[in-house]
PDB file of N, CA, C, O and CB in Angstrom:
ATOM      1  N   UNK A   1      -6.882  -3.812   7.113  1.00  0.00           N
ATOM      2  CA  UNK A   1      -5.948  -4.810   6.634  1.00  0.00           C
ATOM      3  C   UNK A   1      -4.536  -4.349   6.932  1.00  0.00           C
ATOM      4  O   UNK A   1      -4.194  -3.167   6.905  1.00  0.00           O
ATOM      5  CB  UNK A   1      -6.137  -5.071   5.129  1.00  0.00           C
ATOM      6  N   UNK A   2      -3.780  -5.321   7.204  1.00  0.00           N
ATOM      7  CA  UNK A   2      -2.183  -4.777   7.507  1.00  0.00           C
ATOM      8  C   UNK A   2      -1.656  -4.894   6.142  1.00  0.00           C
ATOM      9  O   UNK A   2      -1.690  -5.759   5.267  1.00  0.00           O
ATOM     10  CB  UNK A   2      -1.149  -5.767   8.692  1.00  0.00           C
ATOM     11  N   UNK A   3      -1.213  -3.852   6.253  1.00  0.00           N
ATOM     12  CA  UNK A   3      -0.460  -3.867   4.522  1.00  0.00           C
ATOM     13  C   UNK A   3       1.278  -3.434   4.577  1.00  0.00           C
ATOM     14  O   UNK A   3       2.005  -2.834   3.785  1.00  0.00           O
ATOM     15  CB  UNK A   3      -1.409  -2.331   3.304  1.00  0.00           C
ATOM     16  N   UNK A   4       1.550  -4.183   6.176  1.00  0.00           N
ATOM     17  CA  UNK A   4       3.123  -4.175   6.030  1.00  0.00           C
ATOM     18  C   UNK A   4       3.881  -2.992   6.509  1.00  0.00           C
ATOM     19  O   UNK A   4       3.479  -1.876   6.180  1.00  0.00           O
ATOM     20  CB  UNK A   4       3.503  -4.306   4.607  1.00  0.00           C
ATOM     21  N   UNK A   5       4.835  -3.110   7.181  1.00  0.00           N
ATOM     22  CA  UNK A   5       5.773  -2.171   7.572  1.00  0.00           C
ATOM     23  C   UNK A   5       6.291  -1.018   6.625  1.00  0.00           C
ATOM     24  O   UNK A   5       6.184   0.172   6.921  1.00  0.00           O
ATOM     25  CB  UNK A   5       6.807  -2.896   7.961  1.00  0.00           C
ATOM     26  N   UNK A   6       7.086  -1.664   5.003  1.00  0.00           N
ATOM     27  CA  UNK A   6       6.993  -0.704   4.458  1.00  0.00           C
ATOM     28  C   UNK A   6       6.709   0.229   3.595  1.00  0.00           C
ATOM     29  O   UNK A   6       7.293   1.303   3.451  1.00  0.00           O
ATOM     30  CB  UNK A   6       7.280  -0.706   4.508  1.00  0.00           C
ATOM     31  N   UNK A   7       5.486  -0.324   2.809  1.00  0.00           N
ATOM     32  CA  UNK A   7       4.554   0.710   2.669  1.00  0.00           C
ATOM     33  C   UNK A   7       4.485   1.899   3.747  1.00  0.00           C
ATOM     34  O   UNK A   7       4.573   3.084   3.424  1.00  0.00           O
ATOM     35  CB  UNK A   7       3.315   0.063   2.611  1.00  0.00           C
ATOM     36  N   UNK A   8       4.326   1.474   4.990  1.00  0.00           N
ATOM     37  CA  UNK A   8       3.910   2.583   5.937  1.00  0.00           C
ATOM     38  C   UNK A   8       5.018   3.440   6.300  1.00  0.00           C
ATOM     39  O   UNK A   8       4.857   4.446   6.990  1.00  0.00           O
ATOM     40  CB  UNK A   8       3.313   2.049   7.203  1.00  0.00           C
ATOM     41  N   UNK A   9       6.451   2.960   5.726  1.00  0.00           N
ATOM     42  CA  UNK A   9       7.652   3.672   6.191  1.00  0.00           C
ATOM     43  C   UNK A   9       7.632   4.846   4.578  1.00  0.00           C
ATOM     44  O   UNK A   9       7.573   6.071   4.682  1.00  0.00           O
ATOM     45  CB  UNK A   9       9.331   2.319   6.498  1.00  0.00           C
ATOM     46  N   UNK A  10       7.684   4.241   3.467  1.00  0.00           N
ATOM     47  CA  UNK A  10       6.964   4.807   2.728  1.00  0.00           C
ATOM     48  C   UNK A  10       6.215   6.167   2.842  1.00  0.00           C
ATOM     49  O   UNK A  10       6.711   7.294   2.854  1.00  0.00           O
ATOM     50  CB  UNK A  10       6.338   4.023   2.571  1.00  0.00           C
ATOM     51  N   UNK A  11       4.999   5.829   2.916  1.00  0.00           N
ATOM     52  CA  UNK A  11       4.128   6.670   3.119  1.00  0.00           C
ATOM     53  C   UNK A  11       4.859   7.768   4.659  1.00  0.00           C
ATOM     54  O   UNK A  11       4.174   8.789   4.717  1.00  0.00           O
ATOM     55  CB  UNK A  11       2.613   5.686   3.316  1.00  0.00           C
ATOM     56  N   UNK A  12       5.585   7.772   5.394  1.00  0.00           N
ATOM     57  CA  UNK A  12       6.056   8.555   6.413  1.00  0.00           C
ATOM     58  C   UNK A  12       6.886   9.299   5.694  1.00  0.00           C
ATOM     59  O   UNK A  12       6.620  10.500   5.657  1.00  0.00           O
ATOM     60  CB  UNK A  12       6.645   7.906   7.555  1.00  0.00           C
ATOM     61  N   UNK A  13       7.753   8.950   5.151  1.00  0.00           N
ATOM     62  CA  UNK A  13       8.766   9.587   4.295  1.00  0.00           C
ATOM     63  C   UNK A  13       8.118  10.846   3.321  1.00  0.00           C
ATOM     64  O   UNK A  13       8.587  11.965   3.112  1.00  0.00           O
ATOM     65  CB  UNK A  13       9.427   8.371   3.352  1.00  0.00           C
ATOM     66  N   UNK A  14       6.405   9.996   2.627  1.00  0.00           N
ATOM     67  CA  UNK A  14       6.285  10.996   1.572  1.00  0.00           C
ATOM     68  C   UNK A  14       5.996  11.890   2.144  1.00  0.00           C
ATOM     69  O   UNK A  14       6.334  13.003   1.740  1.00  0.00           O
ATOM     70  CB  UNK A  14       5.489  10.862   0.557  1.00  0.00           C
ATOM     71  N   UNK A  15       5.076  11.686   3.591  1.00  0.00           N
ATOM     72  CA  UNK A  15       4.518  13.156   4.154  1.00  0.00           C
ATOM     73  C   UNK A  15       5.801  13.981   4.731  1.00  0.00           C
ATOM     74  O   UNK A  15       5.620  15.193   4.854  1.00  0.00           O
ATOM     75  CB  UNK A  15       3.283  12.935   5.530  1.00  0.00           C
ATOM     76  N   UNK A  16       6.895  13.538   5.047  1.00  0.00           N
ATOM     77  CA  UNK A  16       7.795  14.457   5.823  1.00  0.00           C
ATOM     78  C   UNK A  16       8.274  14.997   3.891  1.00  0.00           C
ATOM     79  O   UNK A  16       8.469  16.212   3.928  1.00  0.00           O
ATOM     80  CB  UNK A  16       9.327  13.458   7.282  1.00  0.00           C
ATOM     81  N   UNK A  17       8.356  14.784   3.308  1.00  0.00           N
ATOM     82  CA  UNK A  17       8.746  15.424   1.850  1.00  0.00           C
ATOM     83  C   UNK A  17       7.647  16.467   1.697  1.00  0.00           C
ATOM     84  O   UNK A  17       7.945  17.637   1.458  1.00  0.00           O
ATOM     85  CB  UNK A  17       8.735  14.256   0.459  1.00  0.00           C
ATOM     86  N   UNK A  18       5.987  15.945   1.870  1.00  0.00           N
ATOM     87  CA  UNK A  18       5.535  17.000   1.415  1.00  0.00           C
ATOM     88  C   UNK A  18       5.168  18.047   2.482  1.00  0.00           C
ATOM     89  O   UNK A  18       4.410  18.953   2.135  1.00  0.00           O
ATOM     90  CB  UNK A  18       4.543  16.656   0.629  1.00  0.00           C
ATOM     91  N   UNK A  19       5.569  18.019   3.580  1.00  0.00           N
ATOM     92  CA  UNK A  19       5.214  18.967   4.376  1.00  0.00           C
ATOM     93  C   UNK A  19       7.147  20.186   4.447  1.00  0.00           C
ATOM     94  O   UNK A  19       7.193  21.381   4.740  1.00  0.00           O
ATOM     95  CB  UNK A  19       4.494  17.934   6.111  1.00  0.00           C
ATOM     96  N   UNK A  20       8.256  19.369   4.108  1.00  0.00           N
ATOM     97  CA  UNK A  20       8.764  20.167   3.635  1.00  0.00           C
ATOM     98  C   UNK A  20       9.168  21.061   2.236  1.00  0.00           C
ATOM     99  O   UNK A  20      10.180  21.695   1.936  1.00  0.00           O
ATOM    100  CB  UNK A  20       9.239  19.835   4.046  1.00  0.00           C
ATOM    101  N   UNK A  21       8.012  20.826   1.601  1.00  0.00           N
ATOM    102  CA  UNK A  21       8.006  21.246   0.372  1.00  0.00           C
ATOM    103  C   UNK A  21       8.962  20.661  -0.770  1.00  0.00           C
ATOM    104  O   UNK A  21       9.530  21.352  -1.616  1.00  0.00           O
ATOM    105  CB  UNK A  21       8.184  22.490   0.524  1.00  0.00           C
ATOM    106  N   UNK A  22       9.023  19.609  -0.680  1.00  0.00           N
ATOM    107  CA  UNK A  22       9.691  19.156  -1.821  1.00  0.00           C
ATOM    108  C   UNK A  22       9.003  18.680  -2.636  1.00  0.00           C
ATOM    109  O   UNK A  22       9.675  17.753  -3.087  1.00  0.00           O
ATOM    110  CB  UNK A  22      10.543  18.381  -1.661  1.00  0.00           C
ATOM    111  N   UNK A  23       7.669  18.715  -3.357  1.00  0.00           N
ATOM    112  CA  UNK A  23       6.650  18.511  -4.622  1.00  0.00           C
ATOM    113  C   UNK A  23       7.239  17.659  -5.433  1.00  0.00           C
ATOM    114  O   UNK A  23       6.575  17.829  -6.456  1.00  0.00           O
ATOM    115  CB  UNK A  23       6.285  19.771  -5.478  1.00  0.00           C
ATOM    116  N   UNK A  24       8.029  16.857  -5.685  1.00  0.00           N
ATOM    117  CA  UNK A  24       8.280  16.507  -6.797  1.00  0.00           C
ATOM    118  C   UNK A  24       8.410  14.720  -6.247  1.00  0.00           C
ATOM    119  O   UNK A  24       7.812  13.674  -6.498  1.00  0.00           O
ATOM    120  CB  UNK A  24       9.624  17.440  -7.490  1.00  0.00           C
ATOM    121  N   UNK A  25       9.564  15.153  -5.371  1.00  0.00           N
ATOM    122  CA  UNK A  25       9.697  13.775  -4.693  1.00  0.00           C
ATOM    123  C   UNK A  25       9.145  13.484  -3.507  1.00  0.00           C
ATOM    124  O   UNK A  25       9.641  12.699  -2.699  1.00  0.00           O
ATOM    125  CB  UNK A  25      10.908  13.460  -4.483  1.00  0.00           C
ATOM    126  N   UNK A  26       7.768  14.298  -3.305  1.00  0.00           N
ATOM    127  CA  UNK A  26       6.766  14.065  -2.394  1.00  0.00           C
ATOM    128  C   UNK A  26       5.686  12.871  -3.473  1.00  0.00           C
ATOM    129  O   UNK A  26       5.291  11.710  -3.368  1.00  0.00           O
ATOM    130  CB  UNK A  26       5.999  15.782  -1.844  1.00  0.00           C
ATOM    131  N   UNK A  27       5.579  13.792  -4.299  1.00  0.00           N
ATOM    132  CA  UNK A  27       4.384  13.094  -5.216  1.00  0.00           C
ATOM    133  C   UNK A  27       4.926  11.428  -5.831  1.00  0.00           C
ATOM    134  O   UNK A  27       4.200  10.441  -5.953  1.00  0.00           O
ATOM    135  CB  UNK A  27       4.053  14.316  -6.785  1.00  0.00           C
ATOM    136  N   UNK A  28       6.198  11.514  -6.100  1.00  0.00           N
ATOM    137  CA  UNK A  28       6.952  10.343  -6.880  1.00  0.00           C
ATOM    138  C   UNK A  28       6.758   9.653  -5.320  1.00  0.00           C
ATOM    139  O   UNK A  28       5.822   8.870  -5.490  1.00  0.00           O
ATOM    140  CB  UNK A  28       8.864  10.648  -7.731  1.00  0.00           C
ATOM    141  N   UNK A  29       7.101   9.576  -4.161  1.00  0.00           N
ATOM    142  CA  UNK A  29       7.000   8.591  -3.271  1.00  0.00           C
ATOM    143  C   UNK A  29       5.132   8.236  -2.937  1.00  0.00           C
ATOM    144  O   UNK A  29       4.653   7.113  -2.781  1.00  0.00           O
ATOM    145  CB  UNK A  29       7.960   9.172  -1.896  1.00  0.00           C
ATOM    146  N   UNK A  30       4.604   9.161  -2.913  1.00  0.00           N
ATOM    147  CA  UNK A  30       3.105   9.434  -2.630  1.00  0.00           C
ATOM    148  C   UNK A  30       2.802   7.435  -4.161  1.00  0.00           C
ATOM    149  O   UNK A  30       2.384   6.291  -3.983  1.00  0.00           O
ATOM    150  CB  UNK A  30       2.332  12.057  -3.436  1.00  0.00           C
ATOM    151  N   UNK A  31       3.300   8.159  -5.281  1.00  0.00           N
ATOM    152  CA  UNK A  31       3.039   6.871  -5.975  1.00  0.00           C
ATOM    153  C   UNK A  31       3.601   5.702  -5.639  1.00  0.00           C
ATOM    154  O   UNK A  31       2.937   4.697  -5.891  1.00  0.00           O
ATOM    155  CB  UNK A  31       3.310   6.948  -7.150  1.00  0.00           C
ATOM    156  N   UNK A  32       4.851   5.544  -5.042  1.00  0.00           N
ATOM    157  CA  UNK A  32       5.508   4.416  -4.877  1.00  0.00           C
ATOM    158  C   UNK A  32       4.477   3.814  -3.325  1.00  0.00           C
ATOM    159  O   UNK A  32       4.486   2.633  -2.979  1.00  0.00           O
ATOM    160  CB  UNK A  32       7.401   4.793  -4.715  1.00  0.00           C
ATOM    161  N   UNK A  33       3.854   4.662  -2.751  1.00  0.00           N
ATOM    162  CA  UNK A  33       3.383   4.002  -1.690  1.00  0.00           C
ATOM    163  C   UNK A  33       2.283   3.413  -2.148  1.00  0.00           C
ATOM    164  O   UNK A  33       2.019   2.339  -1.608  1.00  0.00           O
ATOM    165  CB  UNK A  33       3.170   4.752  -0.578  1.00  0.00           C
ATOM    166  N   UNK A  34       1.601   3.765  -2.931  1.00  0.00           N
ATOM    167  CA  UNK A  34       0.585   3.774  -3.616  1.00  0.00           C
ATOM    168  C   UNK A  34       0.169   2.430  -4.521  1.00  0.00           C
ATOM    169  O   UNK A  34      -0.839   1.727  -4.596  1.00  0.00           O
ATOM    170  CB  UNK A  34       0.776   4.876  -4.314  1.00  0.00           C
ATOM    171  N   UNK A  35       1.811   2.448  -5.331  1.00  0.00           N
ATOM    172  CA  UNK A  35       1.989   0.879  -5.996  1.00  0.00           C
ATOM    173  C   UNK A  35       2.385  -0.071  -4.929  1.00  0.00           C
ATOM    174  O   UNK A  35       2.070  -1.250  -5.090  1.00  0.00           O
ATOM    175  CB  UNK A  35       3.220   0.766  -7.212  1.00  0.00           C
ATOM    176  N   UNK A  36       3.020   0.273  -3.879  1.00  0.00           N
ATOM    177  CA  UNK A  36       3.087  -1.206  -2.794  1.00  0.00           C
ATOM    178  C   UNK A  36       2.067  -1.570  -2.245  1.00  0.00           C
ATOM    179  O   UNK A  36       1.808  -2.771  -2.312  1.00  0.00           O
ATOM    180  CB  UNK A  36       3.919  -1.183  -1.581  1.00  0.00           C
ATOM    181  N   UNK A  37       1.034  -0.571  -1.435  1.00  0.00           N
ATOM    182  CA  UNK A  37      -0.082  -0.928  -0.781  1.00  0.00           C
ATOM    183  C   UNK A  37      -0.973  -1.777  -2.253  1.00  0.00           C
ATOM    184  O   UNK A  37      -1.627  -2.772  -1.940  1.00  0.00           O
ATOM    185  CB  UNK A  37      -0.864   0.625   0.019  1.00  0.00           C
ATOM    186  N   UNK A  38      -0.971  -1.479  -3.357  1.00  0.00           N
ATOM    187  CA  UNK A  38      -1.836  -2.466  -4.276  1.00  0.00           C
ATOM    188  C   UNK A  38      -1.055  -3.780  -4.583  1.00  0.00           C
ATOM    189  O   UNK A  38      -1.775  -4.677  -5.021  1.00  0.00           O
ATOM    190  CB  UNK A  38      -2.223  -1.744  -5.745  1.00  0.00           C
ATOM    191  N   UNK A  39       0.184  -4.063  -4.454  1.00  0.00           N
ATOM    192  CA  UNK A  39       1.286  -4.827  -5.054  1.00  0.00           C
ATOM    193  C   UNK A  39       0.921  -5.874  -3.581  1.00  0.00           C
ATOM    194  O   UNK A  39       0.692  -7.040  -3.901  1.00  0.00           O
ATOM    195  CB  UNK A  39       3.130  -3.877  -5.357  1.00  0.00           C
ATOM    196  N   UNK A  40       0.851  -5.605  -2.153  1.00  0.00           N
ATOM    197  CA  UNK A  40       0.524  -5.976  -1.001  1.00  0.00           C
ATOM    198  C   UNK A  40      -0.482  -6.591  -1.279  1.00  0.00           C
ATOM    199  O   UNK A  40      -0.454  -7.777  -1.607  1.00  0.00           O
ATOM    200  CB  UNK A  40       0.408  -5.126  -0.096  1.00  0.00           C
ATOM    201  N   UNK A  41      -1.943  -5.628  -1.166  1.00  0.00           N
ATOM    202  CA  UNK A  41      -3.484  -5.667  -1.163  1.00  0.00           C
ATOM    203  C   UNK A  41      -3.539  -7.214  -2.425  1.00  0.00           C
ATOM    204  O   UNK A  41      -4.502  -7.970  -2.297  1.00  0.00           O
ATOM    205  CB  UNK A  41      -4.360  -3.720  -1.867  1.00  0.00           C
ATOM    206  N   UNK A  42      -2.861  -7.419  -3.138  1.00  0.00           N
ATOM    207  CA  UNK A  42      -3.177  -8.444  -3.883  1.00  0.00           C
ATOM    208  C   UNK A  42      -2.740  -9.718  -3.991  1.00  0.00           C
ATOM    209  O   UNK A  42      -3.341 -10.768  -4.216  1.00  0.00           O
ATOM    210  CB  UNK A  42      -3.103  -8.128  -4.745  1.00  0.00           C
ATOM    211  N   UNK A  43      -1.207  -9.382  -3.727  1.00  0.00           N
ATOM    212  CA  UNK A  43      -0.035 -10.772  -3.162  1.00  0.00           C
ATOM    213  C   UNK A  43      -1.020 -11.108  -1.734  1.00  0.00           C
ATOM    214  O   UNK A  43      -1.594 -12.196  -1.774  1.00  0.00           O
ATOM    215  CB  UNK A  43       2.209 -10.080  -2.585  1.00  0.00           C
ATOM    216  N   UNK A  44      -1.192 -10.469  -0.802  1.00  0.00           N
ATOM    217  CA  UNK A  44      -1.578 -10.835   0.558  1.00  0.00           C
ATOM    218  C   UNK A  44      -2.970 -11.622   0.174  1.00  0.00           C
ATOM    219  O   UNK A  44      -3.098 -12.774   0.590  1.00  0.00           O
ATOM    220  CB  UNK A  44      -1.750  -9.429   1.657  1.00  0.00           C
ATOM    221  N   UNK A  45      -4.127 -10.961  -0.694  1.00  0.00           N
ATOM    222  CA  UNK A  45      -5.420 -11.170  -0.990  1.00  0.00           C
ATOM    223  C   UNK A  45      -5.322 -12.445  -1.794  1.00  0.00           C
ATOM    224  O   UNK A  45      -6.215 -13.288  -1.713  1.00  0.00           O
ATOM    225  CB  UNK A  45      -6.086  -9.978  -1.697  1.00  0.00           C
ATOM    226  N   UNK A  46      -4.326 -12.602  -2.523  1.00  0.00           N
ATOM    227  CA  UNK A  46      -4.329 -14.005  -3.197  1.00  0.00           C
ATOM    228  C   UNK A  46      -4.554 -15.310  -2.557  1.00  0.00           C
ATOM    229  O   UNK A  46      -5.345 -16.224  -2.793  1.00  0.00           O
ATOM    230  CB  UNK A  46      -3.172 -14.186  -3.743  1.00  0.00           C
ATOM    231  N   UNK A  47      -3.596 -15.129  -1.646  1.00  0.00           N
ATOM    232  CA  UNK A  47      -3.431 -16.496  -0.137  1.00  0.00           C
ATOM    233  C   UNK A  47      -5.306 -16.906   0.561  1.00  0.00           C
ATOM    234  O   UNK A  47      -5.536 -17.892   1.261  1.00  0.00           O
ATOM    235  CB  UNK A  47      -2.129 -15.336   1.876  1.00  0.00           C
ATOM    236  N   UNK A  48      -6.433 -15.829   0.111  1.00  0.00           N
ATOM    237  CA  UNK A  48      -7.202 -16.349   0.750  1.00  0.00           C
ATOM    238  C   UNK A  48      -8.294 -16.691  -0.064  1.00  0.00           C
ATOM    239  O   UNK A  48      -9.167 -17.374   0.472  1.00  0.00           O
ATOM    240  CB  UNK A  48      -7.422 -15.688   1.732  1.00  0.00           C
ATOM    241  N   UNK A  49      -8.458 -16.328  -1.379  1.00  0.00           N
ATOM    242  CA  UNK A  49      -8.858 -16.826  -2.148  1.00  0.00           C
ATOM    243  C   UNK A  49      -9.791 -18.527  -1.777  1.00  0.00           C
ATOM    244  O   UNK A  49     -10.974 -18.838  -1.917  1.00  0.00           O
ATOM    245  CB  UNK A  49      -7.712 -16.694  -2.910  1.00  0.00           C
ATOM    246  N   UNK A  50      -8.868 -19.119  -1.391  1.00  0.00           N
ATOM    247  CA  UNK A  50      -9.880 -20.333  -1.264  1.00  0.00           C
ATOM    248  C   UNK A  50     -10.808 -20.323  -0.183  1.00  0.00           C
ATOM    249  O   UNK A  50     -11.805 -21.043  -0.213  1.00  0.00           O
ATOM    250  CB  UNK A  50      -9.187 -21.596  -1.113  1.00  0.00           C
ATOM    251  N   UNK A  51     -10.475 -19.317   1.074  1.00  0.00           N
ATOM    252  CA  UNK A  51     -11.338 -19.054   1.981  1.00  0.00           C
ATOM    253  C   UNK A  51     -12.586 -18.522   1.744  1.00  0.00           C
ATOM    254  O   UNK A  51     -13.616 -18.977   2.243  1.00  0.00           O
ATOM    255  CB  UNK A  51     -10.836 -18.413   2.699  1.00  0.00           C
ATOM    256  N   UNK A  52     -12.505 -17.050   0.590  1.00  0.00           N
ATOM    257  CA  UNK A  52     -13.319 -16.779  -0.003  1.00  0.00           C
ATOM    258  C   UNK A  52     -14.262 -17.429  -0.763  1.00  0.00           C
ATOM    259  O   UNK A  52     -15.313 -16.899  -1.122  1.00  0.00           O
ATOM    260  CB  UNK A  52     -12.928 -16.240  -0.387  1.00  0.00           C
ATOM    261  N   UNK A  53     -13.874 -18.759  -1.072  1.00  0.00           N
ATOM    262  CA  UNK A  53     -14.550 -19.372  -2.418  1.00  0.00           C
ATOM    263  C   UNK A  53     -15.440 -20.603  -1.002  1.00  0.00           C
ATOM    264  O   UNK A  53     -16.128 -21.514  -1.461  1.00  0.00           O
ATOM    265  CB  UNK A  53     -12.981 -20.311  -4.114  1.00  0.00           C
ATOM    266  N   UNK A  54     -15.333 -20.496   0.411  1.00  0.00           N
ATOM    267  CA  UNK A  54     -16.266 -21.311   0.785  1.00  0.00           C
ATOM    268  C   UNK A  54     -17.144 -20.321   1.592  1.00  0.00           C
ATOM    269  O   UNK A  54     -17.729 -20.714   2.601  1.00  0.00           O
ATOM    270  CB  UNK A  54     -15.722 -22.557   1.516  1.00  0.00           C
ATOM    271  N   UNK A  55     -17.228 -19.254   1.232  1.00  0.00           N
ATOM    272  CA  UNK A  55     -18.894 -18.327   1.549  1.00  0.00           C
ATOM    273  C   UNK A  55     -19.383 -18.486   0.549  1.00  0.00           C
ATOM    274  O   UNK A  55     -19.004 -18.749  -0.592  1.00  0.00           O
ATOM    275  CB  UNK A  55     -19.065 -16.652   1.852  1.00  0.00           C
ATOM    276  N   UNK A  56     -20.742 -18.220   1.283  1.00  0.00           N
ATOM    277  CA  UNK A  56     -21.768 -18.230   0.379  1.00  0.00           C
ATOM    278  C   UNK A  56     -22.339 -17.182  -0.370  1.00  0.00           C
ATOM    279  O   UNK A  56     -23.411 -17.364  -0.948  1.00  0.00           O
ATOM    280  CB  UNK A  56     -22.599 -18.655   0.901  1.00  0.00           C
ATOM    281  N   UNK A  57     -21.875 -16.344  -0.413  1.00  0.00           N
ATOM    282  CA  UNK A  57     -21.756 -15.036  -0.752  1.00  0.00           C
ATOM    283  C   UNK A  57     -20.700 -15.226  -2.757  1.00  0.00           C
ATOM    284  O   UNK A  57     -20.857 -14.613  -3.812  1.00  0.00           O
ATOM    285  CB  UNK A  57     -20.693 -14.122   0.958  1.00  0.00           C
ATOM    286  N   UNK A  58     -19.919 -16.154  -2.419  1.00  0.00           N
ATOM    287  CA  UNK A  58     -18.911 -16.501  -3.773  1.00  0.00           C
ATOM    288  C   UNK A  58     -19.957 -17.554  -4.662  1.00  0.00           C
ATOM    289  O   UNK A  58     -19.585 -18.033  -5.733  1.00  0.00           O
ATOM    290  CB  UNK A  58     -17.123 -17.476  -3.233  1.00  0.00           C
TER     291      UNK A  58
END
């Protein structure tokens, strides 16, 4: 699933934090990427909802 540009700019940032050892505001971005990719995964997942509801599987 595409979950957007920046989440993924995000998540680049936290790894260049935690590979230079900054623990603190590695982990605090590690969450912020964490709450967008779900904040995404659900705003985006909402829109198809009615697609979902014509399988047969729903």
């Amino acid at each position: 699933m595409f979950i957007g540009f920046i989440p993924f700019l995000s998540a680049a940032v936290a790894l260049l934090l935690s590979l230079s050892g900054r623990d603190r505001a590695a982990g605090t971005t590690w969450w912020l990427t964490t709450l967008l990719v779900a904040v995404w995964a659900i705003h985006h997942g909402s829109h198809h909802i009615p697609q979902f509801a014509t399988y047969g599987s729903w």
